[in-house]
PAKOLTOR-150686 format. One record per atom (N, C-alpha, C): residue number from 1; chain; atom name; z, y, x. Coordinates in pm, 1 decimal. Atoms other than C-alpha are relative to their C-alpha. Example, Ala and Ser with C-alpha at 12.3 -4.5 7.8 and 13.67 -1.06 7.14 Angstrom:
BEGIN
> 1	A	N	0.0	-119.0	89.0
> 1	A	CA	780.0	-450.0	1230.0
> 1	A	C	0.0	120.0	90.0
> 2	A	N	-6.0	-119.0	-82.0
> 2	A	CA	714.0	-106.0	1367.0
> 2	A	C	73.0	109.0	-77.0
//
This chain:
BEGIN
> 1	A	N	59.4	7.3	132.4
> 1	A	CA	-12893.5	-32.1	21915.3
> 1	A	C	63.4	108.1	-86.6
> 2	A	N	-73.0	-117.7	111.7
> 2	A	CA	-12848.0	261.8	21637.6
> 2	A	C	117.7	-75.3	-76.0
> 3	A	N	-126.7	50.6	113.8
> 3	A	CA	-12546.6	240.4	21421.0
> 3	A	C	-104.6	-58.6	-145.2
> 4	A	N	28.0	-7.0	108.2
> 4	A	CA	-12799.3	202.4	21133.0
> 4	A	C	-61.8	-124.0	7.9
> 5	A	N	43.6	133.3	-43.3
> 5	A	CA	-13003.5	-62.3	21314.8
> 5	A	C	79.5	-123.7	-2.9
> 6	A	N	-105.4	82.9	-29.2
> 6	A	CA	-12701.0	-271.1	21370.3
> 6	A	C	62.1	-34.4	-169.5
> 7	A	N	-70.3	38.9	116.7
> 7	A	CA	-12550.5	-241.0	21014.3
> 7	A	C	-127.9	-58.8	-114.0
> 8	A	N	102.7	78.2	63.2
> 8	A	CA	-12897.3	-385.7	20892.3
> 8	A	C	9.7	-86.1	19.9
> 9	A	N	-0.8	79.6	-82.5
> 9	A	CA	-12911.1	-628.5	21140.8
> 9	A	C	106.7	-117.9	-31.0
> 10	A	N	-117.4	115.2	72.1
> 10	A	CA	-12543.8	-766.0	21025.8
> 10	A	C	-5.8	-4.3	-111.4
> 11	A	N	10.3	37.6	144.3
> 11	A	CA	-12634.3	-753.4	20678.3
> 11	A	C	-114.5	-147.1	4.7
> 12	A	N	141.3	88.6	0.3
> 12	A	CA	-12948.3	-922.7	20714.9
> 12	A	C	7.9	-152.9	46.0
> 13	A	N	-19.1	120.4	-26.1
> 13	A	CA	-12781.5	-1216.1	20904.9
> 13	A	C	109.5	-48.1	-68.2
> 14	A	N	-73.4	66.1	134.5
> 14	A	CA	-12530.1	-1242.2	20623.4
> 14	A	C	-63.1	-74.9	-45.2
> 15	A	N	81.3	60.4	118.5
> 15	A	CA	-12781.4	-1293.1	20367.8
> 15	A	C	-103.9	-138.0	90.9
> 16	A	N	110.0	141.3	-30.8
> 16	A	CA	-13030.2	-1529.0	20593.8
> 16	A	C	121.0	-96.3	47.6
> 17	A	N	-31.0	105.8	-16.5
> 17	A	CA	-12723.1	-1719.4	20662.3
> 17	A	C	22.7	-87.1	-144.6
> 18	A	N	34.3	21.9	117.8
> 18	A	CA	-12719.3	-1811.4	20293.7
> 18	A	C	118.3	-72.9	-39.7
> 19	A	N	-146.0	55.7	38.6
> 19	A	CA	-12437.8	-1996.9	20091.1
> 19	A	C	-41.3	-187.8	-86.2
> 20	A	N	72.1	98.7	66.4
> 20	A	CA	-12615.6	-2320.8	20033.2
> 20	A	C	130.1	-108.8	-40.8
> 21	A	N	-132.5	111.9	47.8
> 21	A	CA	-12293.7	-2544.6	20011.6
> 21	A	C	88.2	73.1	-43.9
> 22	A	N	-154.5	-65.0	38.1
> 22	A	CA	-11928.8	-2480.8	19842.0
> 22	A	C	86.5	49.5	73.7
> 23	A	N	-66.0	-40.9	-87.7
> 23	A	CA	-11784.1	-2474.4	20185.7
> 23	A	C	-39.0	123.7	61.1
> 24	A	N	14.6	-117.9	-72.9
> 24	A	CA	-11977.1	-2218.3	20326.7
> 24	A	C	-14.4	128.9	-59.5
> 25	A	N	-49.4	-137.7	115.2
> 25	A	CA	-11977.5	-1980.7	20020.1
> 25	A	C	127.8	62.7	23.6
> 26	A	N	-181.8	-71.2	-33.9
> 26	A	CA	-11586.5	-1967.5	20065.1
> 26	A	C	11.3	26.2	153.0
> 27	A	N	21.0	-95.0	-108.4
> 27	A	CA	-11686.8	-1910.5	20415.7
> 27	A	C	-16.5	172.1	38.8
> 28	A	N	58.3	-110.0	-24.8
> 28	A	CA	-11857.1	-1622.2	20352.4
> 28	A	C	74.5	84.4	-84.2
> 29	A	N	-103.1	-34.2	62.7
> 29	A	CA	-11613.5	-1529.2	20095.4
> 29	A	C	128.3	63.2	48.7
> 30	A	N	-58.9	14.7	-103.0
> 30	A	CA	-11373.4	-1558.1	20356.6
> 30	A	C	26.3	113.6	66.8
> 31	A	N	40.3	-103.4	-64.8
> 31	A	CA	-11540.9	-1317.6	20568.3
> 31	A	C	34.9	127.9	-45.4
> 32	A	N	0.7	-182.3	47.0
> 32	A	CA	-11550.8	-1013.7	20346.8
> 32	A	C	140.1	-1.6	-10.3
> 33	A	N	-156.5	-24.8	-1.0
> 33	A	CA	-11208.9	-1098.8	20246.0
> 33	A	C	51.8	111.1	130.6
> 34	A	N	-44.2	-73.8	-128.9
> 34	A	CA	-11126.6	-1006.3	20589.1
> 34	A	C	-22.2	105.7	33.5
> 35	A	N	63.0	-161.9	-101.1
> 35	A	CA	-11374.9	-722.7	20675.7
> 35	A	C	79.7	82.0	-127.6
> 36	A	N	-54.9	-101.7	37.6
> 36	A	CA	-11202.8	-548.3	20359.9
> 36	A	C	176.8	9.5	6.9
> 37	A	N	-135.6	-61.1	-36.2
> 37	A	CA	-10871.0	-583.0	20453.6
> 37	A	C	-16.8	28.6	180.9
> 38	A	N	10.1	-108.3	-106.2
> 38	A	CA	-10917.9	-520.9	20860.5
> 38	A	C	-101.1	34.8	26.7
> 39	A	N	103.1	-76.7	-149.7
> 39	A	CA	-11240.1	-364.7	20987.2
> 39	A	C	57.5	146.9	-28.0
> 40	A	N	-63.1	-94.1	-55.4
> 40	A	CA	-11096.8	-89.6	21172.0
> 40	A	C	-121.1	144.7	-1.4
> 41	A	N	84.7	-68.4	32.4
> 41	A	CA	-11237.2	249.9	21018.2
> 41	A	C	23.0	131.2	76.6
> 42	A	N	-10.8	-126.6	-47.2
> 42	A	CA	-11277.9	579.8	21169.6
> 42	A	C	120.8	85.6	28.5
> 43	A	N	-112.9	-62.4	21.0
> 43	A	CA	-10994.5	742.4	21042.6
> 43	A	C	106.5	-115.6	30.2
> 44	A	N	-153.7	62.5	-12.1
> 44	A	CA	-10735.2	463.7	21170.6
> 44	A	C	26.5	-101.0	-83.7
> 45	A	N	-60.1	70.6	79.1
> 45	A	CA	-10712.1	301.9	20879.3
> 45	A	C	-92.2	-155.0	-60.1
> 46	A	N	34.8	119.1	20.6
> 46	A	CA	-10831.0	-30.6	20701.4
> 46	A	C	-59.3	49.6	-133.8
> 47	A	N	63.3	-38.2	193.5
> 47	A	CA	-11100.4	-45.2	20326.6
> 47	A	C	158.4	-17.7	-55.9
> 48	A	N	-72.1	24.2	89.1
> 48	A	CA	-10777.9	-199.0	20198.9
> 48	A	C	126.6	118.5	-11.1
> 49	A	N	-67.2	-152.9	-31.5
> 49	A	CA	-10560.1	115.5	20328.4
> 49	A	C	-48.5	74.3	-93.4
> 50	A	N	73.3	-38.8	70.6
> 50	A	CA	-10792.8	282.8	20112.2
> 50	A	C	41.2	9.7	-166.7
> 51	A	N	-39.8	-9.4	121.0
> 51	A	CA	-10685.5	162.0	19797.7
> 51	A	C	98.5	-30.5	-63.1
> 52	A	N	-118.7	-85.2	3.0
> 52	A	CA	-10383.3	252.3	19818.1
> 52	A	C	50.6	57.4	-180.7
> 53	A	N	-20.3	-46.9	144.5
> 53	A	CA	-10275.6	312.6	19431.7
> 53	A	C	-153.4	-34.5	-78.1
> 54	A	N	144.0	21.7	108.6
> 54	A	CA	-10623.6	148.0	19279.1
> 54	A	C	90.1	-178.8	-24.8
> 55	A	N	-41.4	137.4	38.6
> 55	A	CA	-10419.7	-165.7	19173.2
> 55	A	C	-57.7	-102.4	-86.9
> 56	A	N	130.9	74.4	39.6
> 56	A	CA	-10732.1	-276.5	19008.5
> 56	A	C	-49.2	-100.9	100.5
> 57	A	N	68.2	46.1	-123.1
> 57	A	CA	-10867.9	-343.6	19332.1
> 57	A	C	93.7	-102.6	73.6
> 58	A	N	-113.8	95.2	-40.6
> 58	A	CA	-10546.9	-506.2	19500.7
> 58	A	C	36.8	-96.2	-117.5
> 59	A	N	-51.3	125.2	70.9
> 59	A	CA	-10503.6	-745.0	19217.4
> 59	A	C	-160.6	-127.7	34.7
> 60	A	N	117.7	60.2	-55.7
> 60	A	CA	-10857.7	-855.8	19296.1
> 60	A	C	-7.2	-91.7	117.4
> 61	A	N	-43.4	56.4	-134.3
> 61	A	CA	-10781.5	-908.7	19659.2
> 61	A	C	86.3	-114.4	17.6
> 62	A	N	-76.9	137.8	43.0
> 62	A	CA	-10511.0	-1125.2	19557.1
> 62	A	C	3.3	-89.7	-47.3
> 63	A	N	32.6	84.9	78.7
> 63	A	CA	-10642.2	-1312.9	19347.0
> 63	A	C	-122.3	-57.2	54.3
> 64	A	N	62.2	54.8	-83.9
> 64	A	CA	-10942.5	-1384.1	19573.8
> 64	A	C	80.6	-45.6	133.7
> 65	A	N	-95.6	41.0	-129.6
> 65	A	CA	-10677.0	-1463.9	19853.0
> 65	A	C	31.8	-117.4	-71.7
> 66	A	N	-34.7	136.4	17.9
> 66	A	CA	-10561.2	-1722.4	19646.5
> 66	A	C	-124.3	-90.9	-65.9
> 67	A	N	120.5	90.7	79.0
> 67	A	CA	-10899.0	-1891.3	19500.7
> 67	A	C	-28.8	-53.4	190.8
> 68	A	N	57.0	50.0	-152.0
> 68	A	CA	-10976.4	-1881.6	19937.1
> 68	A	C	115.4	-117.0	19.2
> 69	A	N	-91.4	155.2	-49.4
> 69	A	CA	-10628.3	-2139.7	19936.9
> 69	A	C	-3.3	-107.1	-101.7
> 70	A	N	38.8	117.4	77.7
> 70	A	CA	-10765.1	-2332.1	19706.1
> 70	A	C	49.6	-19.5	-176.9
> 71	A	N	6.2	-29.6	187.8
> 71	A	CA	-10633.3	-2233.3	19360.5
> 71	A	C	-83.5	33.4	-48.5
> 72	A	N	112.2	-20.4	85.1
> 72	A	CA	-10831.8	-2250.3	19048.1
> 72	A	C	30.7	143.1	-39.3
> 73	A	N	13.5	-134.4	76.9
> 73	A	CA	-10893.0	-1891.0	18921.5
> 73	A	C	-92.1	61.4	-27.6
> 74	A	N	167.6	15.0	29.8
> 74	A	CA	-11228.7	-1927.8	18795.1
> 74	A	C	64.5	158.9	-145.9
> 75	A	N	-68.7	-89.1	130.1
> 75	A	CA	-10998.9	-1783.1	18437.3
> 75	A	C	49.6	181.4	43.4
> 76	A	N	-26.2	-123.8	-70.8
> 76	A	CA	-10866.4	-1521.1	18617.8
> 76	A	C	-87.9	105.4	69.6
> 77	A	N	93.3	-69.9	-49.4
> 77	A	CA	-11134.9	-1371.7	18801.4
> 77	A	C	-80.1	76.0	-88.9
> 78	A	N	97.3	-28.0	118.8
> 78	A	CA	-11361.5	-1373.8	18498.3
> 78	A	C	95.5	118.2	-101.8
> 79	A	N	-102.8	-85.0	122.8
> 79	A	CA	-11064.9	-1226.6	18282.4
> 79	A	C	-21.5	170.8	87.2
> 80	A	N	-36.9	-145.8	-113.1
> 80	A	CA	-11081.6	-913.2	18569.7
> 80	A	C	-123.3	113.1	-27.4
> 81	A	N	96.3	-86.4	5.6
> 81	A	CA	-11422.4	-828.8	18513.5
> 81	A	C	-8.1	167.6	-15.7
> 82	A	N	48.4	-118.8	85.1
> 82	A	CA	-11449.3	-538.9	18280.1
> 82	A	C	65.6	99.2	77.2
> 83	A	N	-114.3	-113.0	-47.2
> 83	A	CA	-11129.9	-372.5	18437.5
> 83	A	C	-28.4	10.8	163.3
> 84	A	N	-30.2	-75.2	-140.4
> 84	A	CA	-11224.6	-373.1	18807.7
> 84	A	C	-167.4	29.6	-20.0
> 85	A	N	174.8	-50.2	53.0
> 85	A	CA	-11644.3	-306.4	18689.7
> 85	A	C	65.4	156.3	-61.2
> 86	A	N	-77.9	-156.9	52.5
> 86	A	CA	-11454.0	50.6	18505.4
> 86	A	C	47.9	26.5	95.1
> 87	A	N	-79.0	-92.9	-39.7
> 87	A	CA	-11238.1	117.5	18733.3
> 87	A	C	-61.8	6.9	167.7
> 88	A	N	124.5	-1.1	-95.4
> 88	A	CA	-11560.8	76.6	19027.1
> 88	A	C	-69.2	121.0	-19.0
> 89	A	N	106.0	-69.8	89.3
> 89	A	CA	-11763.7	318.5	18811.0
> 89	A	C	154.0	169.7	-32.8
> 90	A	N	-89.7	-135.0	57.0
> 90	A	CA	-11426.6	559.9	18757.8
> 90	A	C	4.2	70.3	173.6
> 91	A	N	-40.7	-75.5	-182.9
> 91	A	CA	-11418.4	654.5	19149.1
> 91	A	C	-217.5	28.9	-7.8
> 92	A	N	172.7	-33.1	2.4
> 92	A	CA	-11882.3	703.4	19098.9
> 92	A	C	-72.5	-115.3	-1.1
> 93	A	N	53.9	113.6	-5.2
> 93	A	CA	-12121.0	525.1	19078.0
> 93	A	C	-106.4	-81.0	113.5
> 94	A	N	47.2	74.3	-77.5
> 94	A	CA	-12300.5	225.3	19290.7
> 94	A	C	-143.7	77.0	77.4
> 95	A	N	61.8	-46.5	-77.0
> 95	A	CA	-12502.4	419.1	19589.1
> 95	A	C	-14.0	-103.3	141.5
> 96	A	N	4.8	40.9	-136.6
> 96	A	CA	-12641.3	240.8	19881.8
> 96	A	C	80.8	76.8	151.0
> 97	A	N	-51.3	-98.0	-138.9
> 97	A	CA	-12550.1	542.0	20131.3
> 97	A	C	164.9	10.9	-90.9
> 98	A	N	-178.5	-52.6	-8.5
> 98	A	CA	-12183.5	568.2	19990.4
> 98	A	C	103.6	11.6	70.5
> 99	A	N	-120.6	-56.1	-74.3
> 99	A	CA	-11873.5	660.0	20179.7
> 99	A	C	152.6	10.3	-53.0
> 100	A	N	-92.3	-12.8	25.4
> 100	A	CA	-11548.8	671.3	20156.8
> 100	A	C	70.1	-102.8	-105.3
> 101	A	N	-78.4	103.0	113.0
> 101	A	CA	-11294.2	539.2	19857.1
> 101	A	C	-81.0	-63.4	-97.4
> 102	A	N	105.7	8.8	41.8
> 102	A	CA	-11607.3	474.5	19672.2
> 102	A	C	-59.9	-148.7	48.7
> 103	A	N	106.2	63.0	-55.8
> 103	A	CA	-11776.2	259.4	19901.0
> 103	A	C	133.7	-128.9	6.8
> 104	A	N	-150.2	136.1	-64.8
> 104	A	CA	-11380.8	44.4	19995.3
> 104	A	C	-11.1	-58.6	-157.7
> 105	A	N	-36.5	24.3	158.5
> 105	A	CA	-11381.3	31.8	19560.3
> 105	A	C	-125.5	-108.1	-24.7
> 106	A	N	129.5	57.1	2.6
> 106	A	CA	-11749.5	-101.5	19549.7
> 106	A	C	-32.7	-146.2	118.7
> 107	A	N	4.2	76.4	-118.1
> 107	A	CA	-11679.6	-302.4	19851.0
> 107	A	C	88.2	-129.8	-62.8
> 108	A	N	-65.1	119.3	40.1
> 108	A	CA	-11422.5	-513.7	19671.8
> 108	A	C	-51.4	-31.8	-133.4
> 109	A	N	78.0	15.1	135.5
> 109	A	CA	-11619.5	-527.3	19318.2
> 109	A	C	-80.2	-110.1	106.7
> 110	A	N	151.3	98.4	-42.0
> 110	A	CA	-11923.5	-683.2	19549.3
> 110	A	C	106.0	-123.6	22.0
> 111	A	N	-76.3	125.2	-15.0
> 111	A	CA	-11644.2	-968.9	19700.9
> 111	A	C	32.9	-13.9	-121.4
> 112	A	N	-107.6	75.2	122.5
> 112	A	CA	-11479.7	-1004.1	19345.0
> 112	A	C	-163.4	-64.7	-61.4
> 113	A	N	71.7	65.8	108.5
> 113	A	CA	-11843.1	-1090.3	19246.8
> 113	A	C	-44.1	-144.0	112.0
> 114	A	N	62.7	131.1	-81.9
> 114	A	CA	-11930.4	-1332.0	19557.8
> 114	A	C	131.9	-89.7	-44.5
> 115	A	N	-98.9	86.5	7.4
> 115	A	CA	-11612.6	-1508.9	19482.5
> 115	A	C	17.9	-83.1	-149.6
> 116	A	N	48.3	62.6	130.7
> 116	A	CA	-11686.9	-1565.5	19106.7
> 116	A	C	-146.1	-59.9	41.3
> 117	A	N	147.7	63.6	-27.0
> 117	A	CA	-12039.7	-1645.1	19202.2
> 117	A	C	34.6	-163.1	65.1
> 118	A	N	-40.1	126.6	-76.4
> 118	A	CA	-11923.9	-1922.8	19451.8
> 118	A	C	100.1	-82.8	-77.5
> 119	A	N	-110.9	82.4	59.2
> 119	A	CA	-11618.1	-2053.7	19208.4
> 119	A	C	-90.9	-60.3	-111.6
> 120	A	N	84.6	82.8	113.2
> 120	A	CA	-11890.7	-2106.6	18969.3
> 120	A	C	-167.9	-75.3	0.5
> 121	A	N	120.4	30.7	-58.9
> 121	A	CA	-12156.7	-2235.5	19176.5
> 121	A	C	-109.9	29.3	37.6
> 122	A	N	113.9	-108.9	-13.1
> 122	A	CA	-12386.9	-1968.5	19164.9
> 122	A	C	-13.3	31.5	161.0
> 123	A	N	-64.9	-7.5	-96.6
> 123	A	CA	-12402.9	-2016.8	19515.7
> 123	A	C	-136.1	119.7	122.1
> 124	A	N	130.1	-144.4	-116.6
> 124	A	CA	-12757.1	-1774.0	19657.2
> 124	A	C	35.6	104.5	-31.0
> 125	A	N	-79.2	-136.3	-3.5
> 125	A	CA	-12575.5	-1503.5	19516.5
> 125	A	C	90.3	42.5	94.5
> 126	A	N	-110.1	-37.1	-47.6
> 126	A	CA	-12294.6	-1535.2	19711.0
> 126	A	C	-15.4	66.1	143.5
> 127	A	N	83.1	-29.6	-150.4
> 127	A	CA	-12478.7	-1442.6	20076.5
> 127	A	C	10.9	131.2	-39.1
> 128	A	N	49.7	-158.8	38.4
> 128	A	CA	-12640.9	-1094.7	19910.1
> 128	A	C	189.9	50.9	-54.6
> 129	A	N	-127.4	-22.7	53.5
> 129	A	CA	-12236.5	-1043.5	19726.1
> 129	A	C	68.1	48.6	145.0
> 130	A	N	-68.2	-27.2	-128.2
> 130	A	CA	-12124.4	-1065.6	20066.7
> 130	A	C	-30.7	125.0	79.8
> 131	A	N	89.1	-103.2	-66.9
> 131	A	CA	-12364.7	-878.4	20261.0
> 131	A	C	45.3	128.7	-55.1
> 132	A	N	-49.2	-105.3	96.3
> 132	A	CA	-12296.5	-597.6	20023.6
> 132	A	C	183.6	54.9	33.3
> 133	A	N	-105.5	-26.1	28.9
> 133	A	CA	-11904.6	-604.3	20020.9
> 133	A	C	39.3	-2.3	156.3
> 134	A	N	-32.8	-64.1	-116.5
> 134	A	CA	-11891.5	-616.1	20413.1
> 134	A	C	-76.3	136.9	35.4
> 135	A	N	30.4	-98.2	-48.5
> 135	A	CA	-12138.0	-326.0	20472.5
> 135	A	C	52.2	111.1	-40.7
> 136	A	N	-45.6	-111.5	43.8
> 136	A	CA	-12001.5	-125.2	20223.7
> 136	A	C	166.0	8.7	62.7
> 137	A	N	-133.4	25.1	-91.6
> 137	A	CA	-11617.1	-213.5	20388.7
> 137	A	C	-11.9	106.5	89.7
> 138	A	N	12.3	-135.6	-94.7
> 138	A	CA	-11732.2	-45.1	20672.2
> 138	A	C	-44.6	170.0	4.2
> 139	A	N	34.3	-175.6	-11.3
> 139	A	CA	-11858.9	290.4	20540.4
> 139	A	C	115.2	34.5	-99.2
> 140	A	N	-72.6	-31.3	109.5
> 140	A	CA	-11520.2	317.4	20339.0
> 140	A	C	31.1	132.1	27.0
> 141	A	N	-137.9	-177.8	-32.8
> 141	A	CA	-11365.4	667.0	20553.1
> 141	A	C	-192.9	72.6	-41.0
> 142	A	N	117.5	-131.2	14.5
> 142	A	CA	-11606.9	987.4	20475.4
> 142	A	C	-36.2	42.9	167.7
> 143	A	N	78.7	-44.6	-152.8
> 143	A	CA	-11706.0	1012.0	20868.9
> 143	A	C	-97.8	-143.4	41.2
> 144	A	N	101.1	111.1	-8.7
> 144	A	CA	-11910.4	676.4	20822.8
> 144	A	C	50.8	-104.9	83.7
> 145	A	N	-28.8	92.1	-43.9
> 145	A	CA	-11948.1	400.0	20952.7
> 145	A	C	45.1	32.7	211.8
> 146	A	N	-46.8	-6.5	-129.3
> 146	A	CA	-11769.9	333.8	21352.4
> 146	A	C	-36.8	-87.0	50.8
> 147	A	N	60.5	98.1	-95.2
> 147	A	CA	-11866.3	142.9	21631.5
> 147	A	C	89.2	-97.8	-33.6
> 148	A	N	-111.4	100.3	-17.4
> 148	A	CA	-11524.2	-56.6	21643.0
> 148	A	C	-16.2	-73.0	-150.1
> 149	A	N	29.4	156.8	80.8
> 149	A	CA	-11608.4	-209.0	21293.0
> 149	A	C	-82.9	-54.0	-32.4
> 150	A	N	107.2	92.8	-15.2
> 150	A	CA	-11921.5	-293.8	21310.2
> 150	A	C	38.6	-135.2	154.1
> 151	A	N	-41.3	53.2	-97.1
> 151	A	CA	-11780.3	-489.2	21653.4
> 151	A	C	75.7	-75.6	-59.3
> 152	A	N	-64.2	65.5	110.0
> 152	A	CA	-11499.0	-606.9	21414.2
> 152	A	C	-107.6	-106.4	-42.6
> 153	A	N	54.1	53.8	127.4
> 153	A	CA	-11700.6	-719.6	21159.1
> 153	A	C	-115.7	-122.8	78.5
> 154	A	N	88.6	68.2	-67.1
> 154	A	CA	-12002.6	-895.5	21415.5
> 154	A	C	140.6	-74.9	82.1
> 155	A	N	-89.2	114.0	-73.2
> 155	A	CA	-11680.9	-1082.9	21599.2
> 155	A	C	30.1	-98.7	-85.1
> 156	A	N	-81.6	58.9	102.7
> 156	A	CA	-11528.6	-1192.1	21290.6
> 156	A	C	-168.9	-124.2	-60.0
> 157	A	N	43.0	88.8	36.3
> 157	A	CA	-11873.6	-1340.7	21160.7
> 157	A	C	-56.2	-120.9	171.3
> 158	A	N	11.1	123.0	-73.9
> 158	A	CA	-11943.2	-1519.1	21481.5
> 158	A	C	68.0	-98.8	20.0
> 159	A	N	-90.1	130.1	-25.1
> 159	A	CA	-11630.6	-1720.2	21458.7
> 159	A	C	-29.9	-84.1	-110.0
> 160	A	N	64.5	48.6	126.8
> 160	A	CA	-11772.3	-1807.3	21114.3
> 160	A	C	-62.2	-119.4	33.5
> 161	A	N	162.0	118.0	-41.7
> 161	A	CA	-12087.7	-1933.8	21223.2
> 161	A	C	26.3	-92.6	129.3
> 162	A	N	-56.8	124.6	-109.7
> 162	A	CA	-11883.9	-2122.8	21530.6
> 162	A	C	87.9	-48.9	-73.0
> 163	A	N	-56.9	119.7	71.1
> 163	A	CA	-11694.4	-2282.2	21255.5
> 163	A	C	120.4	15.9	66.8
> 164	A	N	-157.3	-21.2	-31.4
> 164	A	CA	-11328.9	-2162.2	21408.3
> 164	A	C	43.9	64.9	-64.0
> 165	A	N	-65.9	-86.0	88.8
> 165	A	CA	-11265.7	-1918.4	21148.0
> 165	A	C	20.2	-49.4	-164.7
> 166	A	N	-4.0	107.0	142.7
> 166	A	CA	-11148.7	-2113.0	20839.2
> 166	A	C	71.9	62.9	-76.2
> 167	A	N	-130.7	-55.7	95.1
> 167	A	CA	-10950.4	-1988.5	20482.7
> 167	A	C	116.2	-94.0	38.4
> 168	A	N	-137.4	85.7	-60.0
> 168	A	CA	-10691.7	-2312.5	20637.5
> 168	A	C	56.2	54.8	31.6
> 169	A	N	-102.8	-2.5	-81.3
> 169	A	CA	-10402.8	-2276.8	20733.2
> 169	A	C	59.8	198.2	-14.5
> 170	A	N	-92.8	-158.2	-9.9
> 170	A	CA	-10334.4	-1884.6	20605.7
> 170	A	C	89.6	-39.9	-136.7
> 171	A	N	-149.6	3.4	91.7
> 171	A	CA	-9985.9	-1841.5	20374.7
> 171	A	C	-84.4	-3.6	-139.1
> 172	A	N	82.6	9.2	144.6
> 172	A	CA	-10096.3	-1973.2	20016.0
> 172	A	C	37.0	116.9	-49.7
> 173	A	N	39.4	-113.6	81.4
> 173	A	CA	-10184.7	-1683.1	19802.8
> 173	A	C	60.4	128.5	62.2
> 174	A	N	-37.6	-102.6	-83.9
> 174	A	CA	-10140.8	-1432.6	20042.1
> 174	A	C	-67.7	132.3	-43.3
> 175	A	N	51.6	-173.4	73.4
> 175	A	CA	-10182.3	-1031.1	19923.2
> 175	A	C	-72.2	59.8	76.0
> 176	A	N	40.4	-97.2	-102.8
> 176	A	CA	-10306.9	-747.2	20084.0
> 176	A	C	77.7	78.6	78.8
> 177	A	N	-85.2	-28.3	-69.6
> 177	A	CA	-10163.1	-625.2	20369.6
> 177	A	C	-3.8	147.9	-55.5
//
């Protein structure tokens, strides 16, 4: 299957898996969490490698790491807005085909919004939020997207959807690696 075919293909079964309950929002929540700290990018490195000195973005991450162990930070999230929406828009602006630090910056804006969406029940948003913040994950390096994280990223949601991949049981409020 094309690389392009395939990164439809896993979007598309994001969004039709949908976020109809609380549990499976922070499922899917979950997910991106993950694909933006490991899917394994071209260049070696990780989206969250990426943003590397955007401490906009890593306070985000952290603060969705801890709403996934079950702290309230409905206040917090919301308080984040403006400053990680600017500082999304200070690296360019929102392109479907994007690349690079751009796309890892835009990649954690889309999770910081599925994760407010889902903390506040807004919960058919949270599918498309997702969808969004893993595809863009993977086109974070400027040589595009790689086989190995689309492979990543399609392993990681099948443990999902087999219900073995849970926010349980990781170190409460755990950062970015």
């Amino acid at each position: 299957m094309a690389r392009a075919d395939h990164e439809k293909a896993l979007q598309q079964l994001i969004e039709n898996m949908g976020a109809l309950t609380p549990e499976r929002a922070r499922r899917l929540v979950w997910f991106a969490w993950q694909c933006v700290q490991g899917t394994p990018l071209s260049d070696g490195r990780t989206p969250v490698a990426r943003l590397r000195g955007h401490g906009s973005f890593l306070n985000v991450l952290r603060t969705v790491g801890c709403w996934l162990q079950g702290e309230s930070v409905e206040q917090p999230l919301r308080a984040m807005h403006d400053e990680v929406f600017e500082a999304a828009l200070g690296v360019g602006r929102f392109e479907p085909d994007m690349t690079g630090l751009r796309a890892a910056c835009w990649s954690v804006f889309e999770l910081y919004q599925a994760a407010v969406a889902a903390e506040t029940g807004e919960l058919q948003a949270v599918a498309r939020k997702v969808a969004w913040s893993v595809f863009l994950a993977s086109r974070s390096t400027d040589a595009g997207t790689a086989p190995a994280a689309l492979e990543y990223q399609e392993r990681l949601l099948k443990e999902i959807l087999d219900c073995r991949a849970v926010p349980d049981g990781l170190s409460p409020c755990f950062s970015p690696a």
